[in-house]
C-alpha positions as CSV (number, residue, x, y, z in Angstrom):
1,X,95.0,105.3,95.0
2,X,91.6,106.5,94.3
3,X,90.2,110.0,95.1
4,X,87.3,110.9,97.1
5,X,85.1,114.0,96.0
6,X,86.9,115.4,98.9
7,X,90.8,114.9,97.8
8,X,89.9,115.7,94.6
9,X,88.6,119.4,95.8
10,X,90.9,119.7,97.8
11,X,93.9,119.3,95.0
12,X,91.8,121.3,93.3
13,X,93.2,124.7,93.5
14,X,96.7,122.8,93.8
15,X,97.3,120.2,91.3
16,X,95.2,121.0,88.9
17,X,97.4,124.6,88.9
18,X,100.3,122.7,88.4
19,X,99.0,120.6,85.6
20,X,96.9,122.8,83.7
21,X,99.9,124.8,82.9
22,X,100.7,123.7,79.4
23,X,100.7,126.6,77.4
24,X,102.4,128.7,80.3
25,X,101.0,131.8,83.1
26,X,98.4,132.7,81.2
27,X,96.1,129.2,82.0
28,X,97.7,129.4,85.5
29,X,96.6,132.4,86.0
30,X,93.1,131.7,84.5
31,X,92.8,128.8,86.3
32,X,93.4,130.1,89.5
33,X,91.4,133.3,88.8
34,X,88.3,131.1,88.2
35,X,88.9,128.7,90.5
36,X,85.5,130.2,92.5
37,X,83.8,129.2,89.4
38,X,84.7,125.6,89.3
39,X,84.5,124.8,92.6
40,X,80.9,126.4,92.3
41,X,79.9,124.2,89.8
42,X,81.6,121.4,91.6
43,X,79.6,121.3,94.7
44,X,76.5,122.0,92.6
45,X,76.6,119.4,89.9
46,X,78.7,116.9,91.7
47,X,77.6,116.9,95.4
48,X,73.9,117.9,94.5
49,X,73.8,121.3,96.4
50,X,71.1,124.2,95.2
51,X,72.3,126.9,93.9
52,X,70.5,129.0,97.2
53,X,72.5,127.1,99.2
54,X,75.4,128.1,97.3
55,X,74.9,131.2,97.3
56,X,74.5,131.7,101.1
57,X,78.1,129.9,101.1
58,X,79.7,131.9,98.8
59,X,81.1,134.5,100.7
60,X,83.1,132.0,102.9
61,X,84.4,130.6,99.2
62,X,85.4,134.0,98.5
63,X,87.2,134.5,102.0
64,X,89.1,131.1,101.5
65,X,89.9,131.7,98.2
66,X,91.3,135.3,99.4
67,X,93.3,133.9,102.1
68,X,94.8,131.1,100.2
69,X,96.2,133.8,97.7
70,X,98.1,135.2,100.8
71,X,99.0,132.7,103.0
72,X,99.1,129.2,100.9
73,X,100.7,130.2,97.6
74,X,104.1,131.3,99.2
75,X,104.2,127.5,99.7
76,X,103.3,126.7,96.4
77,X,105.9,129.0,94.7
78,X,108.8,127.3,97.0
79,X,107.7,123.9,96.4
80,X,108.2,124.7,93.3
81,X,111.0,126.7,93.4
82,X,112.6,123.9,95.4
83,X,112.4,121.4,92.4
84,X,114.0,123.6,90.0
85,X,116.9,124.2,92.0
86,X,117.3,120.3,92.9
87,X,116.6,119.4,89.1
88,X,118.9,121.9,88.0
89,X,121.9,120.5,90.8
90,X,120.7,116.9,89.9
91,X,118.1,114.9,92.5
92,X,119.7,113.0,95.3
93,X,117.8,111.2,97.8
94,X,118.0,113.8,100.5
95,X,116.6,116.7,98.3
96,X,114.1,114.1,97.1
97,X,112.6,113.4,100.4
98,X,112.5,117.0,101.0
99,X,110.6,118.0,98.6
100,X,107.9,114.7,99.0
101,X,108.0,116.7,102.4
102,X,106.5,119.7,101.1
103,X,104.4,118.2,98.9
104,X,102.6,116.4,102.3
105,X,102.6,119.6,103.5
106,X,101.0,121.3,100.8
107,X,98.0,118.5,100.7
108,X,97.0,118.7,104.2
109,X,96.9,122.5,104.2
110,X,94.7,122.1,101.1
111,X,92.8,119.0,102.8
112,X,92.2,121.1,105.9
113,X,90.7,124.2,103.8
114,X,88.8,121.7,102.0
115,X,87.1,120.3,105.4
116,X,86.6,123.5,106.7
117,X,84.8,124.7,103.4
118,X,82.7,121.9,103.2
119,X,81.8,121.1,106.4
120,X,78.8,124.3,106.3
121,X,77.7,122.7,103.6
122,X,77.5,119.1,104.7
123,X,76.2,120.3,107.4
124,X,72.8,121.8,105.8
125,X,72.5,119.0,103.5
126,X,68.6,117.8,103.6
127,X,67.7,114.2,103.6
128,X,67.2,114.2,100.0
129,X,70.5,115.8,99.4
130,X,72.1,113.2,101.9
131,X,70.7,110.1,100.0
132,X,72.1,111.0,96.9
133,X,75.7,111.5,97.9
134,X,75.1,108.1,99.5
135,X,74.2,106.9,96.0
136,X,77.2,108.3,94.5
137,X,79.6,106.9,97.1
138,X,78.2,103.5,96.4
139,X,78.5,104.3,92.1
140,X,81.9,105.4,92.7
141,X,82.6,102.2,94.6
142,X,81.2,99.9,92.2
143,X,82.6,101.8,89.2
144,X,86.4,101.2,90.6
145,X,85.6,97.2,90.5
146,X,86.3,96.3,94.2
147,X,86.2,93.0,95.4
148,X,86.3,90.9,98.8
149,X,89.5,89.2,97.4
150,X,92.8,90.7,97.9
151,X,93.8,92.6,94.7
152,X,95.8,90.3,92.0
153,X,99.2,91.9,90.3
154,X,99.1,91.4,86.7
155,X,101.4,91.7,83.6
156,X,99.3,93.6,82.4
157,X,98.3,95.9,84.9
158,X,101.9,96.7,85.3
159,X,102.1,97.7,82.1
160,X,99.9,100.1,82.0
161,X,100.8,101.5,85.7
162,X,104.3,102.4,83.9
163,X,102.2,103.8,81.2
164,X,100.5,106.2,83.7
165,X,104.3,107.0,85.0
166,X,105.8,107.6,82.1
167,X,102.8,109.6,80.5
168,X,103.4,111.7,83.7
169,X,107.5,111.9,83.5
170,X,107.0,112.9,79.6
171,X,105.2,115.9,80.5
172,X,107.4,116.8,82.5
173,X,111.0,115.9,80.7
174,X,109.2,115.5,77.0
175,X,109.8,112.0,75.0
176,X,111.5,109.3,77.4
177,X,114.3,106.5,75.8
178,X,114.1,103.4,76.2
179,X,116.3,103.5,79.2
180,X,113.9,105.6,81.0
181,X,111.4,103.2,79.9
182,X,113.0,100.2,81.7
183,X,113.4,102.8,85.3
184,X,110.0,103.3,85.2
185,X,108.6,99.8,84.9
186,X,111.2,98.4,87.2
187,X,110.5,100.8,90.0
188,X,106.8,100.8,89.1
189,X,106.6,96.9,89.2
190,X,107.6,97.4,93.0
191,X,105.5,100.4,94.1
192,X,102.3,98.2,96.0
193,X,99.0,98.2,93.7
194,X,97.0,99.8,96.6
195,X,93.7,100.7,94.6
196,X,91.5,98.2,95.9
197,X,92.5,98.8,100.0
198,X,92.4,102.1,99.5
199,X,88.7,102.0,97.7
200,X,87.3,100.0,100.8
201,X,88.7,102.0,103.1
202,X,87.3,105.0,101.6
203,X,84.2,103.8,101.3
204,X,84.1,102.8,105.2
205,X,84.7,106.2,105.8
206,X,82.2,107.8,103.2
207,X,79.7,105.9,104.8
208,X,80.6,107.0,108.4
209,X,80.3,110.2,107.0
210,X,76.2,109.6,105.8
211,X,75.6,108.1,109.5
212,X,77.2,111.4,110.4
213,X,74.8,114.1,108.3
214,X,72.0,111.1,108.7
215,X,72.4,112.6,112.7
216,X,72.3,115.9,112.3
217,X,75.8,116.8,113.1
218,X,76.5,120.2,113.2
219,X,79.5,122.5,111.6
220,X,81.7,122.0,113.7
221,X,81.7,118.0,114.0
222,X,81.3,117.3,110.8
223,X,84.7,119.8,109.6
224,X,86.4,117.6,112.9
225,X,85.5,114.0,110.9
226,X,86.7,115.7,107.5
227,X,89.9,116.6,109.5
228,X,90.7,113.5,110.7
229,X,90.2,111.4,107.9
230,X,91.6,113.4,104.9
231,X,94.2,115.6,107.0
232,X,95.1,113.7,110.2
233,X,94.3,110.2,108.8
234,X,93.9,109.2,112.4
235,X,92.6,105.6,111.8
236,X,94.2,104.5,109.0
237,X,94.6,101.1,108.8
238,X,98.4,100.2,109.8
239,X,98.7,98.2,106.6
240,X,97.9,101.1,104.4
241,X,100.3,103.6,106.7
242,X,103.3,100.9,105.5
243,X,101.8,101.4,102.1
244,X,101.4,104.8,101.9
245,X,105.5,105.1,103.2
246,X,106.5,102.4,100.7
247,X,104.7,104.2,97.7
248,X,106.7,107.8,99.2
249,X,109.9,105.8,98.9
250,X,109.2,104.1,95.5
251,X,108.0,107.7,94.1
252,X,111.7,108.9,95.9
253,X,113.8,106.2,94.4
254,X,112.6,107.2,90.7
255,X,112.8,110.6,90.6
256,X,116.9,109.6,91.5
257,X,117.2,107.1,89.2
258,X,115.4,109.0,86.2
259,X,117.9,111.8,87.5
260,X,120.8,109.7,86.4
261,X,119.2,109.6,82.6
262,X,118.2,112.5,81.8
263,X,119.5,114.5,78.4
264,X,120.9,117.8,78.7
265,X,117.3,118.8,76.7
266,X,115.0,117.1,79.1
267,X,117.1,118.7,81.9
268,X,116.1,122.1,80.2
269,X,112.9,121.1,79.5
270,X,112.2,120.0,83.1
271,X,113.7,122.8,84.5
272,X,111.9,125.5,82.6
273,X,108.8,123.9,83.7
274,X,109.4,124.2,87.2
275,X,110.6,128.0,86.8
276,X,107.5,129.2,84.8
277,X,105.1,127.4,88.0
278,X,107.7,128.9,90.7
279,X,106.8,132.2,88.4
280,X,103.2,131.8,87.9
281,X,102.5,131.3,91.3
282,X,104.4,134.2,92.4
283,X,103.0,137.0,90.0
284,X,99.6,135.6,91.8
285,X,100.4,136.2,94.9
286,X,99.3,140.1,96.6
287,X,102.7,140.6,98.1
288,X,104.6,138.0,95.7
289,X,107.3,136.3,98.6
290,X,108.5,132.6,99.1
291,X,107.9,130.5,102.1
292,X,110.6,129.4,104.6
293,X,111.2,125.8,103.4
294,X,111.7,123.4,106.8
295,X,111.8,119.6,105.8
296,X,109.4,118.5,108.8
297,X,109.2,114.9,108.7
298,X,111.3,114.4,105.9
């Protein structure tokens, strides 16, 4: 599905840690360490704020920032931590949906800093400011190619959504067989193509949010909005609610069956790369500790 400015800041600090960790702790660590710095030059270059107003914001950045280091990455390190010890045992589907669990989890608690981070800024925005994230909104809309009709499955966008999976699964496991190949396209080819709902709906909700800053709303109601459309997801549309579980269960159903394939190597290779983020994001926490791991939901 596609990402607003919002989702994308607000897996900012989360998956971009994950996946930025090629070479190991060291660009963990540097990423997190500077994550200030590009979220700085997010909201600045992206969502057209000065750097004054930046500035006055800063020091709620910094407090964020300070209190995600304690309270969020315990979460991180047992999501993480989780994975390793199911890949290591072998992924069934009851581990699976636990850990899709935490990964929910984890998103809204980085959605609902996100809201409450922007929200101040939003908030200040001047008319000018608010007509060109209006503009972007609409380029963003027309740039992902939506149209009135429903979208159209084809060959060949399936076959380069399995490319997108299996680019992803080599990361994580290193070079896939051609058995892997075949689980990925077949579970793939049944995951609903959702990118052209979800790109309206977003865009309904984008421009709810201009109305919203258009009227003046304060802090307070625009971080409320924020909440309940990126965290709560309060009026979702039913038919993307049914989507949004089927994709969960698709997502479920491959890890399993790519379970079932793996080498002994790309079992190592997978499991080391869990173990280095459970690390990473342990050595960066103050008082380095894991978080009690409760499957709510799953």
């Amino acid at each position: 599905m596609s990402s607003t400015p919002w989702r994308r800041l607000a897996l900012g600090v989360f998956l971009a840690l994950a996946t930025v960790a090629l070479a190991g702790c060291s660009r963990v660590q540097l990423a997190y360490n500077t994550a200030d710095l590009f979220i700085t030059h997010y909201v600045e270059s992206n969502m057209g704020f000065t750097s004054a107003q930046v500035a006055s914001w800063r020091p709620a950045l910094s407090e964020a920032l300070a209190r995600h280091r304690r309270q969020e990455l315990p979460y991180l390190a047992a999501f993480f931590d989780t994975a390793w010890r199911d890949a290591r045992r072998g992924f069934d589907a009851q581990s699976v949906d636990c850990l899709l669990a935490q990964f929910q989890t984890l998103y809204r608690h980085h959605a609902a800093m996100t809201a409450a981070l922007l929200a101040p800024l939003l908030a200040e925005a001047t008319p000018q400011q608010i007509d060109k994230l209006e503009e972007k909104f609409r380029k963003d809309m027309e740039e992902d190619g939506v149209q009135n009709a429903p979208p159209q499955r084809t060959a060949r966008a399936a076959r380069k959504r399995a490319e997108r999976y299996g680019e992803s699964a080599e990361w994580w496991i290193g070079p896939l067989n051609e058995q892997q190949h075949r689980i990925i396209a077949e579970v793939t080819a049944e995951i609903p193509d959702t990118a052209e709902r979800w790109t309206i709906y977003r865009y309904r909700k984008q421009s709810e949010l201009i109305g919203l800053l258009r009227r003046d709303a304060d802090t307070a109601r625009v971080q409320a909005f924020l909440s309940d459309w990126l965290v709560e997801y309060r009026d979702l549309p039913p038919e993307l609610r049914r989507i949004r579980e089927a994709i969960r269960a698709g997502i479920g159903e491959l890890l399993v069956r790519l379970d079932t394939s793996f080498t002994d190597e790309q079992r190592n290779h997978l499991t080391q790369r869990l173990k280095s983020l459970r690390d990473d994001f342990m050595k960066l926490q103050p008082q380095p500790h894991l978080a009690p791991v409760r499957c709510v939901g799953a």
